[in-house]
MDAnalysis code that builds the backbone (N, CA, C; Angstrom):
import MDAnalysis as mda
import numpy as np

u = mda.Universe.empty(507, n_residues=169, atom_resindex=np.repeat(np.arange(169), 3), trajectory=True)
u.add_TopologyAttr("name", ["N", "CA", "C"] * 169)
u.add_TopologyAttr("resid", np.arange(1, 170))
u.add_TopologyAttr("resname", ["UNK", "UNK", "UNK", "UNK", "UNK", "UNK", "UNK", "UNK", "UNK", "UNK", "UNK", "UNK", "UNK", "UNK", "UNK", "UNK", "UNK", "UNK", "UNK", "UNK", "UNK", "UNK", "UNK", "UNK", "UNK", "UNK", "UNK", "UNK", "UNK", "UNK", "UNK", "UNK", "UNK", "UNK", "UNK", "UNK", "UNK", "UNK", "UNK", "UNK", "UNK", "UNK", "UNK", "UNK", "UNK", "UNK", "UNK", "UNK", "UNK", "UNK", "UNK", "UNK", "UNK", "UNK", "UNK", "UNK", "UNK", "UNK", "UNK", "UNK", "UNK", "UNK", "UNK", "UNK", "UNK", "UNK", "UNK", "UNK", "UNK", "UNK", "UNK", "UNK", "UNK", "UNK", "UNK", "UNK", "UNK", "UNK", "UNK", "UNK", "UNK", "UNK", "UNK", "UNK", "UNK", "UNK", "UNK", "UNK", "UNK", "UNK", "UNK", "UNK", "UNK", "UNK", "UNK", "UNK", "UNK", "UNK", "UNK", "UNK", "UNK", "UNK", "UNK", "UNK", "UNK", "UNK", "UNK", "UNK", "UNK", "UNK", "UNK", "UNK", "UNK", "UNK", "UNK", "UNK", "UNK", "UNK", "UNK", "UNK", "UNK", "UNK", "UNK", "UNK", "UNK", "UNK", "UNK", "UNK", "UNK", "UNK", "UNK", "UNK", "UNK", "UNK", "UNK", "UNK", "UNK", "UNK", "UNK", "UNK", "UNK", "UNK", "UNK", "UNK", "UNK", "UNK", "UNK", "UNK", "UNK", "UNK", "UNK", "UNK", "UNK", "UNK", "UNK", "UNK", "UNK", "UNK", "UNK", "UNK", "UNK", "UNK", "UNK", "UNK", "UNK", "UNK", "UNK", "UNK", "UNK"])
u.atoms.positions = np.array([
    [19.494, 5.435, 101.146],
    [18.189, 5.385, 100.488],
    [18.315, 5.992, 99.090],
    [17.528, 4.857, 98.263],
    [17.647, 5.769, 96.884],
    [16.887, 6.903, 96.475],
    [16.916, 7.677, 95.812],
    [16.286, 8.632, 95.295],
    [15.765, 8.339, 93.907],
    [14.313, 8.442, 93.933],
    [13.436, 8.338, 92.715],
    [13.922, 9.603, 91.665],
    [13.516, 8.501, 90.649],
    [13.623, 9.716, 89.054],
    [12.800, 10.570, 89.163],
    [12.433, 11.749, 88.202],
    [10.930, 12.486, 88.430],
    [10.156, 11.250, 87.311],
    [10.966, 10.828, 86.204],
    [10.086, 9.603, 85.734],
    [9.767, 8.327, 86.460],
    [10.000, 8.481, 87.507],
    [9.827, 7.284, 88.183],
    [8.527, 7.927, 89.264],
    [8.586, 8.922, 89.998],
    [7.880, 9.858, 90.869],
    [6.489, 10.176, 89.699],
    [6.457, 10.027, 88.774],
    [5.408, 10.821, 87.523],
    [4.620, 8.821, 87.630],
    [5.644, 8.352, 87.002],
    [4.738, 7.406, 87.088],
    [3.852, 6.626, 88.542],
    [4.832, 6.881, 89.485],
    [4.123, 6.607, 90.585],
    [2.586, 6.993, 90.838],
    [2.890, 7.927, 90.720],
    [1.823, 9.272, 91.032],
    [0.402, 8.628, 89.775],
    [1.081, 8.188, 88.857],
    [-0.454, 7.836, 87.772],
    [-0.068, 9.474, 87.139],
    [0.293, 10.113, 86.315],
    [0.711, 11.182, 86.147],
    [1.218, 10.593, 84.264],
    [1.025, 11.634, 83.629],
    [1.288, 11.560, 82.403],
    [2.516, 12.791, 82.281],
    [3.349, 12.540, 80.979],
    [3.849, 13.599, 80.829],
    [3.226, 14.988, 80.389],
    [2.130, 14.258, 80.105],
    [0.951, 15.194, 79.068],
    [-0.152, 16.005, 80.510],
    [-0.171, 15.300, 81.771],
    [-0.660, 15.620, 82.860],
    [0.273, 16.410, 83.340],
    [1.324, 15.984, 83.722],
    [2.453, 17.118, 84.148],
    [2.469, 18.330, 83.922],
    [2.693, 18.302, 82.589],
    [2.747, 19.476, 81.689],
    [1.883, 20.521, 81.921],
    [0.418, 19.898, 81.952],
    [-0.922, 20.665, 82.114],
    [-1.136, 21.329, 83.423],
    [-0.643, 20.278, 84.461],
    [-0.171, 20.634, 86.003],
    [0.659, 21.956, 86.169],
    [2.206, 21.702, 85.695],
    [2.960, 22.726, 85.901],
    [2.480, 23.896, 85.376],
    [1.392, 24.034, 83.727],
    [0.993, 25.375, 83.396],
    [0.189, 25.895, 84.217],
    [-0.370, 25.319, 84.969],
    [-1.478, 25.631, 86.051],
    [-2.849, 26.213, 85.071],
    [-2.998, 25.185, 84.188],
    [-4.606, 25.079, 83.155],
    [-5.240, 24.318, 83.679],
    [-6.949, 24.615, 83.318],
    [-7.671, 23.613, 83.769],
    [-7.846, 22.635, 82.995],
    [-8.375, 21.532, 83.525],
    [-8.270, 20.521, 82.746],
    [-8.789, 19.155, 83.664],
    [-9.582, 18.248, 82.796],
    [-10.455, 17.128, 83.775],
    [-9.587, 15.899, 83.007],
    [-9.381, 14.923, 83.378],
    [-8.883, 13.652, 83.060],
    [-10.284, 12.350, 83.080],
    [-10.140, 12.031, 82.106],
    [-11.494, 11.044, 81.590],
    [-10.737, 9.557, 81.411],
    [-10.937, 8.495, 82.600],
    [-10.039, 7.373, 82.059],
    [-11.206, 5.882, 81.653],
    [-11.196, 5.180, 80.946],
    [-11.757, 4.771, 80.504],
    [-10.607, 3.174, 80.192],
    [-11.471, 1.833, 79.836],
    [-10.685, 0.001, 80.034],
    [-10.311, 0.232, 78.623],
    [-9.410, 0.511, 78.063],
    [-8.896, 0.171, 76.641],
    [-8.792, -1.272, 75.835],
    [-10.128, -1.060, 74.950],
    [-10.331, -2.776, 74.374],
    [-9.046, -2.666, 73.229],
    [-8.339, -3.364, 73.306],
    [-7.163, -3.607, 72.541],
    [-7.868, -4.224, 71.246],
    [-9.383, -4.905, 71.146],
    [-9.922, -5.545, 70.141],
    [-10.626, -4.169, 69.264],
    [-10.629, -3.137, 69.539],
    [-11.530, -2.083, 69.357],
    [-10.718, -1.495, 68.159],
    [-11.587, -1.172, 66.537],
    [-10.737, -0.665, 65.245],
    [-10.284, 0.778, 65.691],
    [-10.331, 1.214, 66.243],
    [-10.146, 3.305, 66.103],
    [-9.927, 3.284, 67.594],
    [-8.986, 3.790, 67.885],
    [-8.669, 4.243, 69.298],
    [-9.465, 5.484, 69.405],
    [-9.539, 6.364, 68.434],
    [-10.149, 7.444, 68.702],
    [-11.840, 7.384, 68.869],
    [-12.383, 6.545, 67.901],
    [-14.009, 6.355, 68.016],
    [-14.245, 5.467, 69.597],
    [-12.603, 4.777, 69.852],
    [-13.272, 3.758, 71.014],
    [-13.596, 4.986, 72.544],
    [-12.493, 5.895, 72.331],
    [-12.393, 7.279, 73.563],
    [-13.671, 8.141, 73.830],
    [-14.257, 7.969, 72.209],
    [-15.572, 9.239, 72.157],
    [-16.872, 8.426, 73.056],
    [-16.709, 6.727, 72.450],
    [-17.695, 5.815, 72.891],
    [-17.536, 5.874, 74.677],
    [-16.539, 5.520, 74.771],
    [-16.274, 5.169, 76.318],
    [-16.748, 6.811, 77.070],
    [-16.096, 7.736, 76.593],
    [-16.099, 8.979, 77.388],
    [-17.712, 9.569, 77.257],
    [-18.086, 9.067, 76.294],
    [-19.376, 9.905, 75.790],
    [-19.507, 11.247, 75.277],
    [-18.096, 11.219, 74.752],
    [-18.438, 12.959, 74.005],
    [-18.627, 12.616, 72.881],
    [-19.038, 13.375, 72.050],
    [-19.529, 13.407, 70.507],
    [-17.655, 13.403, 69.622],
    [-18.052, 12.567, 68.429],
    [-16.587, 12.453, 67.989],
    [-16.518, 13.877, 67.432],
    [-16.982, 14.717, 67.201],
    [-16.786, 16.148, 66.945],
    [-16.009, 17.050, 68.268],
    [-15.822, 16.451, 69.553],
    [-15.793, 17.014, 70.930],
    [-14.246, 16.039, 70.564],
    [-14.037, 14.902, 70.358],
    [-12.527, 14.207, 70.684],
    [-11.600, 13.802, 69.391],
    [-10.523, 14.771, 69.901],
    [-9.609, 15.064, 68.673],
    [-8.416, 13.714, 69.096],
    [-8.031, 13.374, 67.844],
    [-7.222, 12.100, 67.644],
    [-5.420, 13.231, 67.245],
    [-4.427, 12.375, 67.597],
    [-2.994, 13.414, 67.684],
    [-2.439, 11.963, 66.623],
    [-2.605, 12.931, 65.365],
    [-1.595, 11.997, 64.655],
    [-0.286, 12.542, 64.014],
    [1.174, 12.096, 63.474],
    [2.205, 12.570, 63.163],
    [2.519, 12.245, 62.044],
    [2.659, 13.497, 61.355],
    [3.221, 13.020, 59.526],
    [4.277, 13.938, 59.680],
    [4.359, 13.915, 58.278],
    [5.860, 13.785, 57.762],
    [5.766, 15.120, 56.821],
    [6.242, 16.125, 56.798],
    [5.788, 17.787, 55.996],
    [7.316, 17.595, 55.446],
    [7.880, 17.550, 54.564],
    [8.831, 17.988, 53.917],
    [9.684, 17.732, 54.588],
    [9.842, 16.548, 54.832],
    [10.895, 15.845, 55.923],
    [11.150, 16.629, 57.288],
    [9.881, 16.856, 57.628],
    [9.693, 17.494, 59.443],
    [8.763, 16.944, 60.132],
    [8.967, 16.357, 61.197],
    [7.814, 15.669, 61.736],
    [6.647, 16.404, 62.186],
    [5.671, 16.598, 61.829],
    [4.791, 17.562, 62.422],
    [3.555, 17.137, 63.292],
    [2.723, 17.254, 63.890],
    [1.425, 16.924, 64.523],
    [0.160, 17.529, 64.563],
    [-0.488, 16.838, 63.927],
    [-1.953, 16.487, 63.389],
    [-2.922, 16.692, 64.483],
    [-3.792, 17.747, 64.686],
    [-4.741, 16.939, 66.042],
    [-5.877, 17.445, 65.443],
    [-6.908, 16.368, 64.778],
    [-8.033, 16.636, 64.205],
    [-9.441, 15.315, 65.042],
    [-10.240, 15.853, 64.787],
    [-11.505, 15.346, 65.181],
    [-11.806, 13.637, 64.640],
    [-12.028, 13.109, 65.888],
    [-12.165, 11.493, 65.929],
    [-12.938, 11.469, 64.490],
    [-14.385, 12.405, 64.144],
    [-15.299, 11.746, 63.243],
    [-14.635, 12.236, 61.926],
    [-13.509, 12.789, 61.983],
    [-13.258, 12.882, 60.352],
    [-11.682, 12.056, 60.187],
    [-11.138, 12.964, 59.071],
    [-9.965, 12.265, 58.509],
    [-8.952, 13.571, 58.616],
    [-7.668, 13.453, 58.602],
    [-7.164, 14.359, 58.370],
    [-6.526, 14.064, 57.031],
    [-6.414, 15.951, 56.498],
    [-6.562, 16.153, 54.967],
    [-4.824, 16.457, 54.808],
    [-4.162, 15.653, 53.878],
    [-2.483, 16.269, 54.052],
    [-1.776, 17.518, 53.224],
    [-2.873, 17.326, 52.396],
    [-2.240, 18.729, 51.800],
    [-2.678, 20.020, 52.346],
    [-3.670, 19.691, 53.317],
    [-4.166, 21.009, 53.962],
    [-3.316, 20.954, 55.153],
    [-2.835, 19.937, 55.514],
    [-1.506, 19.961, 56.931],
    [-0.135, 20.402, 55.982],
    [-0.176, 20.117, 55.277],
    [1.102, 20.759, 54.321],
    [1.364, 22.402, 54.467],
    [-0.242, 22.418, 53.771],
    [-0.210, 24.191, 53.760],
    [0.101, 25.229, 54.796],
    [-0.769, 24.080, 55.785],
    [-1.323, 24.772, 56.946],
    [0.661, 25.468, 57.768],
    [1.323, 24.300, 57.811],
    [2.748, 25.054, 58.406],
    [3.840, 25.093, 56.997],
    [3.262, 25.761, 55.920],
    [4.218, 25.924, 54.652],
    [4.781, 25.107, 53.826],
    [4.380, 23.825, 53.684],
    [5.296, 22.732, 53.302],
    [4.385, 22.654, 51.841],
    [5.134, 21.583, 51.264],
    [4.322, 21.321, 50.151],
    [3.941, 19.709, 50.069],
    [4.515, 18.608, 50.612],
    [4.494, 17.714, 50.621],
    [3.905, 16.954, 51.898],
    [3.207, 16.183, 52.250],
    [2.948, 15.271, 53.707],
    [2.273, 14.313, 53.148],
    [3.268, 13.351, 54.396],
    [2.613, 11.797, 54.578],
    [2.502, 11.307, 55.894],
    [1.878, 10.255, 56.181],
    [1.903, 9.645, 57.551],
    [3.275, 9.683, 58.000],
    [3.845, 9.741, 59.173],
    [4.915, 9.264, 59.700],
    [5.152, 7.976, 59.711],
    [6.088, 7.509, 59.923],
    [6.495, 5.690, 60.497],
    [5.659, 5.845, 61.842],
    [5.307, 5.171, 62.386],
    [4.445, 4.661, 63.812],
    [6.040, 4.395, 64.268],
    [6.845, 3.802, 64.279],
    [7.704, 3.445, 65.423],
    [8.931, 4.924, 65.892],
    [8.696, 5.515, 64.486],
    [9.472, 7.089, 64.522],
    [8.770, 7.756, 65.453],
    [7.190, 7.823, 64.925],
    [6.600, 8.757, 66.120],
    [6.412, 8.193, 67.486],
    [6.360, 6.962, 67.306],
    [6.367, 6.827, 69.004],
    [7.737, 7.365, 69.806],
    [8.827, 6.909, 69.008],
    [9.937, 7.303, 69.476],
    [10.463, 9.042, 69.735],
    [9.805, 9.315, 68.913],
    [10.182, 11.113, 68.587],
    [9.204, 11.617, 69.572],
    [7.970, 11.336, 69.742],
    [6.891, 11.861, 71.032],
    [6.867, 11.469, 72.764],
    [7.370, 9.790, 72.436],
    [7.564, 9.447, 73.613],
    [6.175, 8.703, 74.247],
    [5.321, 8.337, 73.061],
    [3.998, 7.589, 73.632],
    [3.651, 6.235, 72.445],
    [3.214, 5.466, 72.792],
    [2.634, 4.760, 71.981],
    [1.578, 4.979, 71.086],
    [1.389, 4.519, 70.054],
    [0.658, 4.743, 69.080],
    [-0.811, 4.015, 69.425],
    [-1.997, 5.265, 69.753],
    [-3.018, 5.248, 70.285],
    [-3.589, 5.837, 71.827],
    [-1.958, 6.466, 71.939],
    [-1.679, 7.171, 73.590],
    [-0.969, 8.048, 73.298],
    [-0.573, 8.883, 71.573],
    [0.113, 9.798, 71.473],
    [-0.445, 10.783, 71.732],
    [0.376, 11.606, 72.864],
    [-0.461, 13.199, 73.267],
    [0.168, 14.436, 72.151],
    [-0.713, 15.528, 72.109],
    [-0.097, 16.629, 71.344],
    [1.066, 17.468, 72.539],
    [0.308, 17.162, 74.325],
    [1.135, 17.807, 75.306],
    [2.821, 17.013, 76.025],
    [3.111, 17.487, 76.360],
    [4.495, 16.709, 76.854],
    [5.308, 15.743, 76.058],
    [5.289, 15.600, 74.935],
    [6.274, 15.189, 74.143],
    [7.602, 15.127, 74.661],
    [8.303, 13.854, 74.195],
    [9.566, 14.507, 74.447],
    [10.453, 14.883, 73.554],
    [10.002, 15.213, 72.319],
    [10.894, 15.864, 71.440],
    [9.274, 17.014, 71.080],
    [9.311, 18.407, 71.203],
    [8.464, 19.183, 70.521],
    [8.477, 19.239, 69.243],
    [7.128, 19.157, 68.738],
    [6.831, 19.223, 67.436],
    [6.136, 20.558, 66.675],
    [6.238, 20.823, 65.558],
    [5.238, 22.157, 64.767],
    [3.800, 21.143, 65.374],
    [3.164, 22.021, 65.750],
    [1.528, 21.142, 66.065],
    [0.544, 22.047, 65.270],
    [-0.301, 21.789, 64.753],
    [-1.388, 22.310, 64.139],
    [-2.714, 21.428, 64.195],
    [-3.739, 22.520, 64.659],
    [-4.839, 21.985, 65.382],
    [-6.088, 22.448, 64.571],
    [-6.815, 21.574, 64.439],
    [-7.878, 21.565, 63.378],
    [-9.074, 23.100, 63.754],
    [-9.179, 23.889, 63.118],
    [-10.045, 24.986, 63.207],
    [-11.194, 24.541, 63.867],
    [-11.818, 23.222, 63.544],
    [-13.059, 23.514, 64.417],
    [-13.341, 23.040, 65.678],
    [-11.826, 23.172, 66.645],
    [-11.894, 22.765, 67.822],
    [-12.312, 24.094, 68.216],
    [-12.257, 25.217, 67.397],
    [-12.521, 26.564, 68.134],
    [-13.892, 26.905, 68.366],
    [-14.907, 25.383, 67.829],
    [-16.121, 25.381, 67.892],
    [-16.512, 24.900, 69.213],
    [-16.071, 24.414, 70.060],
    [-16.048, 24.180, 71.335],
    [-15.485, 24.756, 72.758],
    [-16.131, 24.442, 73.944],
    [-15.691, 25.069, 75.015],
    [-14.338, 24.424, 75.348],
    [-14.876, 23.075, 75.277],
    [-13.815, 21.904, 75.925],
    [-13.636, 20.847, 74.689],
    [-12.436, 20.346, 74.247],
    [-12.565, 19.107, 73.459],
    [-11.545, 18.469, 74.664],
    [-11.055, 17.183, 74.127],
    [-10.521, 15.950, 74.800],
    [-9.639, 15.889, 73.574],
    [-8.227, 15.153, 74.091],
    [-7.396, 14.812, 73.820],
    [-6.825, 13.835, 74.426],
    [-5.613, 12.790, 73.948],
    [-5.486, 12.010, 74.956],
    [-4.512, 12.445, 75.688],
    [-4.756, 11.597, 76.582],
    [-3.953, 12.105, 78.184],
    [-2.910, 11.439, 78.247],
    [-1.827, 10.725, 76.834],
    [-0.987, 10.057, 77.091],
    [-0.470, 8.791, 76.748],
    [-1.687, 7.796, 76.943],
    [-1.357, 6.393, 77.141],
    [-2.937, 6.028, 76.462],
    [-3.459, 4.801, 76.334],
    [-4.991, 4.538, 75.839],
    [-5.358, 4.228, 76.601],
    [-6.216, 5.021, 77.084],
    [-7.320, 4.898, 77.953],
    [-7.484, 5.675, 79.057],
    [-6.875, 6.887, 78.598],
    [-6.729, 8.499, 79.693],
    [-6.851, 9.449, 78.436],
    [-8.135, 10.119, 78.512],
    [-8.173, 11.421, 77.948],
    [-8.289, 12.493, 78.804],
    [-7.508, 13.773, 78.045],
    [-8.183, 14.721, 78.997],
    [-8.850, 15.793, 78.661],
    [-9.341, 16.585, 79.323],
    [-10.283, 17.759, 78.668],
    [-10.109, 19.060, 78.993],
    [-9.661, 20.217, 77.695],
    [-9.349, 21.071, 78.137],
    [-10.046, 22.087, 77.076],
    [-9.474, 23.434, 77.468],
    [-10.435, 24.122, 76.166],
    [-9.532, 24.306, 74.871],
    [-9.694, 24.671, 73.965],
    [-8.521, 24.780, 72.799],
    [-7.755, 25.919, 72.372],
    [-8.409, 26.745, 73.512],
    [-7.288, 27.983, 73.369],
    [-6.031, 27.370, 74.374],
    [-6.303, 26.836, 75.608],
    [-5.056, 26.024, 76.335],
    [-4.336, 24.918, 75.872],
    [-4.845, 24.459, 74.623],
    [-4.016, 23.611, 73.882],
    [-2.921, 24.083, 72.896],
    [-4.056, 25.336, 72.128],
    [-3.720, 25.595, 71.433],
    [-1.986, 26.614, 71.966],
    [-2.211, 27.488, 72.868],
    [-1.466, 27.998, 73.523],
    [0.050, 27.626, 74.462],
    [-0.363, 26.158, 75.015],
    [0.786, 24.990, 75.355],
    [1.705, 24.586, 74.458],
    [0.737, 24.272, 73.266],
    [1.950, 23.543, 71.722],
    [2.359, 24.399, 70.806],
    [1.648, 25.694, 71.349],
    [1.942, 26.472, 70.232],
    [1.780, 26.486, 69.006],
    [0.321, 25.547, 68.896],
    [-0.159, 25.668, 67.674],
    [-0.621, 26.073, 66.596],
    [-0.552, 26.155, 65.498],
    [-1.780, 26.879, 64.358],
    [-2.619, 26.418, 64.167],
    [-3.456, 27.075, 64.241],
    [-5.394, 26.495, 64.258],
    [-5.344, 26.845, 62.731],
    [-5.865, 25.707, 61.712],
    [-6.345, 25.388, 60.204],
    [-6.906, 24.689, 60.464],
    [-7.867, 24.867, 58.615],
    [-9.024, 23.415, 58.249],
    [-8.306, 22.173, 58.180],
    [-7.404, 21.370, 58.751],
    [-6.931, 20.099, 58.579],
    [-7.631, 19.011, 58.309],
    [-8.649, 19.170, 58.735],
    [-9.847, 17.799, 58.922],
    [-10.680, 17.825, 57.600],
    [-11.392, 16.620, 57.556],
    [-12.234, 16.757, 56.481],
    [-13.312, 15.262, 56.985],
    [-14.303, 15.578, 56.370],
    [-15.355, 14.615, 56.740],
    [-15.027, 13.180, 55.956],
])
């Protein structure tokens, strides 16, 4: 008899790496899954719509580029993220978007299912200050169309992030 991978056992299970992760820290945390319209402009406005949290409540995980370091972005669906304030924010002087096929590859999710948790390469993460305005925000859970919800000191604390103004309206 063969013996399953744990990636094979994770996916069985319906299990994210980004669920795992949250699992093994033993944090709380609710999973929000929702039909991903592939026709839909913003993955992130489509998560806030479907889930019903306010786009101020669901932060979008995007990956640029700081002085040739890949870094990660996790700012609020209703704004934009600002790059010279992601620059500052982990010392750099320079940022741009990443390549989409780099970061999928360097995180290990598709682009619109990139989590800030379970990566498989860890990144510098820096998390927008005014998630600290909330009990719980959402993030995605992985893949499009699984968010999950946790508070942002357990995010912040998992990725080891720096909380800055990244965002901007």
């Amino acid at each position: 008899m063969a013996k399953k991978s744990n990636k094979a056992k994770k996916q069985q299970s319906g299990g994210t790496p980004a669920t795992v992760a949250l699992t093994a820290a033993g944090v709380t945390y609710t999973v929000h899954t929702y039909e991903h319209d592939p026709a839909h402009p913003s993955y992130g406005e489509e998560a806030a719509e479907a889930t019903g949290f306010s786009p101020e409540r669901v932060f979008k995980t995007l990956v640029a580029d700081v002085d040739g370091a890949l870094t990660v972005a996790v700012v609020p669906v209703a704004g934009q993220l600002d790059l010279k304030a992601l620059a500052a924010a982990v010392g750099g002087k320079r940022a741009a978007m990443a390549d989409p096929a780099l970061a999928e590859r360097t995180t290990g999710y598709v682009r619109g299912g990139i989590s800030p948790l379970g990566q498989r390469k860890r990144l510098a993460t820096v998390l927008d200050a005014t998630a600290a305005d909330h009990a719980t925000i959402c993030v995605s859970a992985g893949r499009r169309g699984l968010e999950v919800e946790l508070s942002p000191a357990d995010l912040a604390g998992l990725t080891d992030a720096v909380l800055a103004p990244i965002g901007r309206a």
